[in-house]
Residue, then its C-alpha position, 0 to 999 in steps of 0.5 A: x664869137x659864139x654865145x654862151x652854151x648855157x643860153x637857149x635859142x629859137x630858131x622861126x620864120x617871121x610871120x610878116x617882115x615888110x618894109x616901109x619907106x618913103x618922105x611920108x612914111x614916118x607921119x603915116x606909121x604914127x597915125x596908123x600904130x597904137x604905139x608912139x613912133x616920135x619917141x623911137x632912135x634909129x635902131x630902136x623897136x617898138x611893140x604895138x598894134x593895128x586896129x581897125x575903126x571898132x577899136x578890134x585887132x587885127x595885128x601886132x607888131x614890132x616897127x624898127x626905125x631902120x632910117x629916118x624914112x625907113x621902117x621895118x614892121x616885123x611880127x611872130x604872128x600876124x601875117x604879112x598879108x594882113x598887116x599890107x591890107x590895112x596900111x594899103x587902105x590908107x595910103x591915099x596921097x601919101x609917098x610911102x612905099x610898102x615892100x614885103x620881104x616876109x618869104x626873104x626872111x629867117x629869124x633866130x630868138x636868143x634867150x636870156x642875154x642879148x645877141x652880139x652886133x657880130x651876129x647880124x649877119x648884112x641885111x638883117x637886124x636885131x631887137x628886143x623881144x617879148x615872148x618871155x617877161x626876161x630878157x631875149x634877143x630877136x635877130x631876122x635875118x636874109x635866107x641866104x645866111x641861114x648856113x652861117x647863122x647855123x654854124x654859130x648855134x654848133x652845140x646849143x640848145x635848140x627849143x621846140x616850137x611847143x616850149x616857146x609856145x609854154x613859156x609865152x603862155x606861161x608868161x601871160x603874153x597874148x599871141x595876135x592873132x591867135x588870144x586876142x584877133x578881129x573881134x576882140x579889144x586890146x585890153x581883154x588881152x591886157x595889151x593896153x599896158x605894152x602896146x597902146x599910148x594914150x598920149x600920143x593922138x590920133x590913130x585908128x581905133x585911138x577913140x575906142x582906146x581912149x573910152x574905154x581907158x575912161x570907162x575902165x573895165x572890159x566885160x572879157x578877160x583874158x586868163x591862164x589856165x591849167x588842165x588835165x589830159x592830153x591838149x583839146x583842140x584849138x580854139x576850144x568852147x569853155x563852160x561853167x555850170x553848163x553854161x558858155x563861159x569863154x573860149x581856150x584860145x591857146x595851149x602848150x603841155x607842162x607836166x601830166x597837163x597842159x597851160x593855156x590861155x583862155x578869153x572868158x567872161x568876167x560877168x559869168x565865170x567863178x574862179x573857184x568853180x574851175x571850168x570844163x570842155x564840155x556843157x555837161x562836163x566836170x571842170x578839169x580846168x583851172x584859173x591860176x590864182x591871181x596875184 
């Protein structure tokens, strides 16, 4: 079965793919995610993060329920290697198994419909995504099937990294741990609405999340932004009336500009007043009107 021409597809390599297993493995999951795993069916997904005890991210992820006492943690971004440290610091009598299958794995991205069951070829698997705010279809899948996945995608169009990288921008989804990384809070990126549950009880980090939903608003914000030019280098240092105002943490070209996405202070930043690369430079960026 071949998919419709008219849909567009990624093709990417999975930043961690580990697999967790074990009688203990679905308490400890629960009380390590920001998310709530009780909920989830077999062959359901569910986004959230891993934090450390400050309440700062240091990773997200998908965790698919493969079986009752099997999961897999799967993730665009956040290497294997980080999320593997901060579940292994934890593990202290509990019978969990963490396997990395990272370097085993390829991953394919259908946008706009969801991908057929006869396209996820043995050993892999499939869920929803969240690169766009529409609908896309994320399957991961052995390298070994990497040929036969391939002859599917015979005469369709293949996005370049750089306009998956615009219309995630575009979409206002923050990359882990690119946007929002170890010494930034959830809701700067506005991940607090996708990714934390704040009924589901303990987790690490679960005590800064819970004061700072009684506290109410953040002192950074993470915003879109529009500039001039060609693309500044990455992270970029943001200023307004010569004074540090944030930090461009992403970017992609569109049109004879570019969009990014910038964490600036809430405290010190005028929208109207648009924003520059340099201490003395002229604001060539701006904020993209709110909602």
């Amino acid at each position: 079965m071949n998919l419709g021409i008219e849909a567009d597809f990624y093709r990417w390599k999975p930043a961690a793919a580990l697999r967790i297993s074990g009688e203990d493995s679905p308490s400890f999951l629960q009380g390590q995610f920001t998310n709530d795993l009780h909920k989830q069916g077999i062959g359901g997904a569910v986004y959230g993060l891993w934090l450390n005890q400050k309440g700062k991210v240091l990773a997200d992820s998908f965790v698919l329920k493969i079986a009752a006492q099997e999961f897999w943690v799967v993730s665009y971004f956040s290497p294997a290697a980080v999320i593997r440290e901060r579940l292994e610091a934890y593990v202290i009598a509990d019978d969990v198994v963490i396997e990395d299958l990272t370097e085993e794995m390829a991953g394919l991205t259908v946008f706009g419909q969801a991908a057929p069951a006869d396209w996820v070829p043995a050993g892999g698997q499939s869920f929803l995504g969240r690169r766009t705010q529409g609908l896309q279809a994320e399957i991961i899948f052995p390298v070994s099937a990497e040929a036969a996945m391939g002859a599917k995608l015979a005469g369709a169009t293949l996005l370049a990294p750089l306009e998956v990288e615009r219309r995630r921008i575009a979409a206002e989804i923050p990359a882990v741990p690119a946007d929002i990384g170890s010494a930034d809070l959830p809701n700067e990126g506005g991940l607090e609405t996708d990714a934390i549950s704040y009924t589901k009880g303990c987790y690490l980090g679960q005590e800064v999340m819970a004061r700072l939903k009684s506290m109410g608003k953040v002192r950074r914000q993470l915003v879109r932004v529009r500039g001039e030019g060609t693309l500044p280098g990455l992270p970029a240092l943001l200023f307004q009336g010569g004074r540090k105002a944030g930090e461009l943490r992403s970017a992609a070209p569109e049109g004879a500009g570019w969009i990014g996405l910038a964490l600036v202070s809430l405290l010190q930043v005028q929208r109207a007043d648009g924003l520059s690369l340099a201490a003395q430079g002229a604001p060539t960026i701006a904020f993209f009107e709110t909602s």
